[in-house]
C-alpha positions in Angstrom: 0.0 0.0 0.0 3.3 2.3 -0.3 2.6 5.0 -3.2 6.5 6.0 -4.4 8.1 9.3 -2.9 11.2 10.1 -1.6 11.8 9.6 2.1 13.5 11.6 4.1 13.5 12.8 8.2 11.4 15.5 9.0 11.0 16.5 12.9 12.7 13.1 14.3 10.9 11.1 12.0 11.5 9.2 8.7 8.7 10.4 6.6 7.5 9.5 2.7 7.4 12.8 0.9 3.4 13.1 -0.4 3.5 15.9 -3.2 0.2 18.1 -3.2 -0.9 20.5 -5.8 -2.8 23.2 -3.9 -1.6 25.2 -0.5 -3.4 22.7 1.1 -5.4 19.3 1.4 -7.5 17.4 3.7 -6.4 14.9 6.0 -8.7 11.9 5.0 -7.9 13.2 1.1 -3.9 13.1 2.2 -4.1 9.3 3.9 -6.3 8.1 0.1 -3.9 9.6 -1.5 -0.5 8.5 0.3 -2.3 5.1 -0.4 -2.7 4.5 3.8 -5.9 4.1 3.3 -8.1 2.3 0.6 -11.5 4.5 0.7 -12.5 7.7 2.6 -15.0 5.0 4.6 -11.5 3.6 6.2 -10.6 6.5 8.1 -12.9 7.7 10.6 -12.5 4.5 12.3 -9.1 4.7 12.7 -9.3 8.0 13.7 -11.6 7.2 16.7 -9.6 4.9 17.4 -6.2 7.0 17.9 -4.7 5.9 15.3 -3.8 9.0 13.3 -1.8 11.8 14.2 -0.7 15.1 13.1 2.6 16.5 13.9 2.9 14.0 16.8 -0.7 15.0 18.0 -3.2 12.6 18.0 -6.2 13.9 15.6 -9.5 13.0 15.1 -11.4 15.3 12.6 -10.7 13.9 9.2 -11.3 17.1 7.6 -8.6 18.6 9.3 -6.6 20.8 6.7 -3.0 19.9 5.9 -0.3 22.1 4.6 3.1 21.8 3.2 5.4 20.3 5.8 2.9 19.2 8.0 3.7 14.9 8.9 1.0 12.7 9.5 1.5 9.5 11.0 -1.1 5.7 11.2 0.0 2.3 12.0 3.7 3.8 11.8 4.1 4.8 8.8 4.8 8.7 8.0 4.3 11.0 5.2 5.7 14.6 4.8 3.2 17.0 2.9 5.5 18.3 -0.2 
């Protein structure tokens, strides 16, 4: 479930670089498309469940917007917004 992107460390973390085209992006739109979810149905779930965090914060609204450099973390895996 890996889409390609550089990786690099961003804030202590080793995080996949996730290219967006606007100055900014929702989070459930970010985790579909850093491929760490399959479907938008997926995250809200996790996000209950504490599973998703934001800059090292735990976050639970999905339509939380992202911006470049922000670093979102579920199930250990973490993407940099590019």
């Amino acid at each position: 479930m890996n889409a390609p992107g550089r990786v690099r460390e961003d804030r202590g973390v080793n995080a996949r670089e996730v290219p967006i085209r606007e100055d900014s992006i929702r989070l459930g739109q970010l985790l579909k498309l850093a491929d760490l979810v399959e479907a938008g149905a997926d995250v809200k779930p996790l996000m209950v469940q504490g599973q998703v965090s934001v800059n090292g914060e735990v976050e639970t609204r999905r339509g939380r917007q992202l911006v470049k450099g922000d670093v979102v973390t579920l199930g250990g895996e973490s993407v940099l917004v590019t």
